[in-house]
N, C-alpha and C positions, 0 to 999 in steps of 0.2 A: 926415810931418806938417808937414812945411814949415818945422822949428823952431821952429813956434809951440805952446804949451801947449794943449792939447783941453781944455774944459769939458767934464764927464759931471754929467746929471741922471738919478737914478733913480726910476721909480713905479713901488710894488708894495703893494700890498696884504697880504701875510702879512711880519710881522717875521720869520722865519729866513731866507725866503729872500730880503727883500730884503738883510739883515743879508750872507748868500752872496755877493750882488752888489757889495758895497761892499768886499768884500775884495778880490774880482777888481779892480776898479777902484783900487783903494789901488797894486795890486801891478801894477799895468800902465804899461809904460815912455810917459813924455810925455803922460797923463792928468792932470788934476786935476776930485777930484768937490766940484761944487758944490751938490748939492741932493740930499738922500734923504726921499722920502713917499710916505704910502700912495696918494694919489689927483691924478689933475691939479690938481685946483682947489687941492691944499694946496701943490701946484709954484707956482701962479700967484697963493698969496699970498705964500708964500716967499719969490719972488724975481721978479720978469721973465724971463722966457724970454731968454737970450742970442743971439743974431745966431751962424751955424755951431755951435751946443749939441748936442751928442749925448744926445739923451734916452735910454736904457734901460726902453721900458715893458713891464710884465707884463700883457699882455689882463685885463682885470677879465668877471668873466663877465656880460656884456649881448651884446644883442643883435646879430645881424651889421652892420646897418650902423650903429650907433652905436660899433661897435669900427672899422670903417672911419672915421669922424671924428675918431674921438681919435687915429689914428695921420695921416689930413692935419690934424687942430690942431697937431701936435705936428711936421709936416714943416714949416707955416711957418719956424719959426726954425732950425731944421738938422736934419739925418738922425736917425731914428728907428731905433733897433734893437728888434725887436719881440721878446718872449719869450711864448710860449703852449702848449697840451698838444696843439695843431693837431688837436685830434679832433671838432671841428665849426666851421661858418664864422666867420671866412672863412679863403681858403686862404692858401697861401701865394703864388699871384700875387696875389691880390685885396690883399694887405697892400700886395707890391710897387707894384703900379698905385695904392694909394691913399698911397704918398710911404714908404713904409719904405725902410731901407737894410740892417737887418742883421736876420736872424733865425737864433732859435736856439728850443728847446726848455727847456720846465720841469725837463729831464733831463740836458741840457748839462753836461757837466763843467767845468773849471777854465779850462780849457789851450782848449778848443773856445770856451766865452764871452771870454776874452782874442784869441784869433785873428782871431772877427769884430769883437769892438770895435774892435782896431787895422784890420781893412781898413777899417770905414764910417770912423775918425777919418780914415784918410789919402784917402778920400773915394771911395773902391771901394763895391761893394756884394758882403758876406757873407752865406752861409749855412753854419749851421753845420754838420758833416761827419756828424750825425744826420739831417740833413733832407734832403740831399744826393741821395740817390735818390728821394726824394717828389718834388723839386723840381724833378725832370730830368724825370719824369712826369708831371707838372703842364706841362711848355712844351708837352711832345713831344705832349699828349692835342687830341683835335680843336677846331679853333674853335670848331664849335657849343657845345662842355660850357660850359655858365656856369659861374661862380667858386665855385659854391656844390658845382661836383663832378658835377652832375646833367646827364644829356644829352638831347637834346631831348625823345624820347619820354619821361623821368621827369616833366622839367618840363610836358607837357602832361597828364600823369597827377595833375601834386602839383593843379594846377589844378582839372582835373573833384573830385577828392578835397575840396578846401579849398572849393568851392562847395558844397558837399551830394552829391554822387551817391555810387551806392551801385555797390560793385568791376563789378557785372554793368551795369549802366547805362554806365559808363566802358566797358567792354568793345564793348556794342555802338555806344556813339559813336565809337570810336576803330580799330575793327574788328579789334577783338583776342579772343581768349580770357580768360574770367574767372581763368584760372588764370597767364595773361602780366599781368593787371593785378594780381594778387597777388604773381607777384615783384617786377615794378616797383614797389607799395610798399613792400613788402620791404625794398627797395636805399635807397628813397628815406629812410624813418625811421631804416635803418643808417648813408646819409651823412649828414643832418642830426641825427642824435641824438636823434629825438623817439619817444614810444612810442605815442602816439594821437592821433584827428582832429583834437583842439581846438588840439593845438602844431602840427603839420601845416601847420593854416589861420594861425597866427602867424608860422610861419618864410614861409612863402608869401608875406605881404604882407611883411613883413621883406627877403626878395629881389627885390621888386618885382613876383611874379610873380600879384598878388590886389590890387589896390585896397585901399583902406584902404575896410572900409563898404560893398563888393561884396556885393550880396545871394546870400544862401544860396540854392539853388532848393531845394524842397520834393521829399522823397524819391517817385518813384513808378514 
């Protein structure tokens, strides 16, 4: 760390566990924490964002790309270390690619959250050693899969899906079996965490992959 002192900011949302975090932090060699709050904005009355600040955020539950902004708001002034339950987007490259440096899990223990705060302080980028094999399979998966997990054929399936068509209409547009466009929703509401059409059609435009205001076509 260069011998200079690391500023840590933390946002989190539930008192225990950010309460958790600020221990870690207390107890972490050549740290000092400057700020603990439940949300950005209560960071960005607190204090000004410091110049090289290691933020600590905990994902708040929104939306995929509005958790993608908050973690480049927060890369402006220095490395982000991101904490999340990683069971719906974004992933973990999509954090990296939008400026994080350190990711760990809501699960993380003591010792695994001090390991990656000292690598992002000394200006590495960590993951913590729970996420470690997600994360290997996250580079190693083909370029087509978009960040949200999905690969091509999902992503042209969530589409017919989120305009209005019904699994047998997708079928015959896409020249599948109705029972192949029933796994692939299948897959697609298990990777995004959704249970029916109307979230479906939200995460959709959410990933860019629906216009905002794209017309439904009428069932027929």
């Amino acid at each position: 760390m260069g011998g200079s002192r690391v500023t840590v900011a933390i946002v989190c949302e539930q008192p225990m566990a950010r309460a958790g975090l600020e221990q870690v932090v207390q107890d972490c060699p050549g740290v000092a924490l400057c700020a603990s709050v439940p949300s950005v904005e209560d960071l960005e009355t607190a204090r000004p964002l410091e110049d090289n600040q290691v933020t600590i955020i905990d994902l708040p539950q929104v939306p995929y790309r509005p958790a993608l902004e908050i973690i480049a708001k927060l890369a402006v002034s220095g490395p982000p270390l991101v904490s999340s339950s990683w069971d719906q987007p974004p992933t973990l490259l999509a954090a990296i690619r939008a400026g994080a440096r350190g990711l760990i899990t809501r699960y993380s223990d003591h010792r695994s959250v001090t390991q990656t705060l000292l690598t992002v302080a000394d200006g590495g980028v960590g993951v913590s050693p729970e996420l470690a094999d997600r994360f290997l399979a996250e580079v190693s998966r083909p370029a087509e899969v978009d960040d949200s997990g999905l690969a091509p054929r999902e992503v042209e399936t969530l589409r017919w899906i989120a305009l209005g068509f019904t699994h047998t209409q997708i079928a015959t547009r896409m020249g599948l079996s109705p029972a192949t466009v029933n796994t692939y929703a299948k897959r697609i509401r298990a990777k995004l965490n959704v249970s029916n059409k109307a979230e479906l059609t939200r995460v959709a435009i959410e990933l860019g992959h629906l216009a905002q205001g794209q017309r439904r076509y009428p069932a027929r």
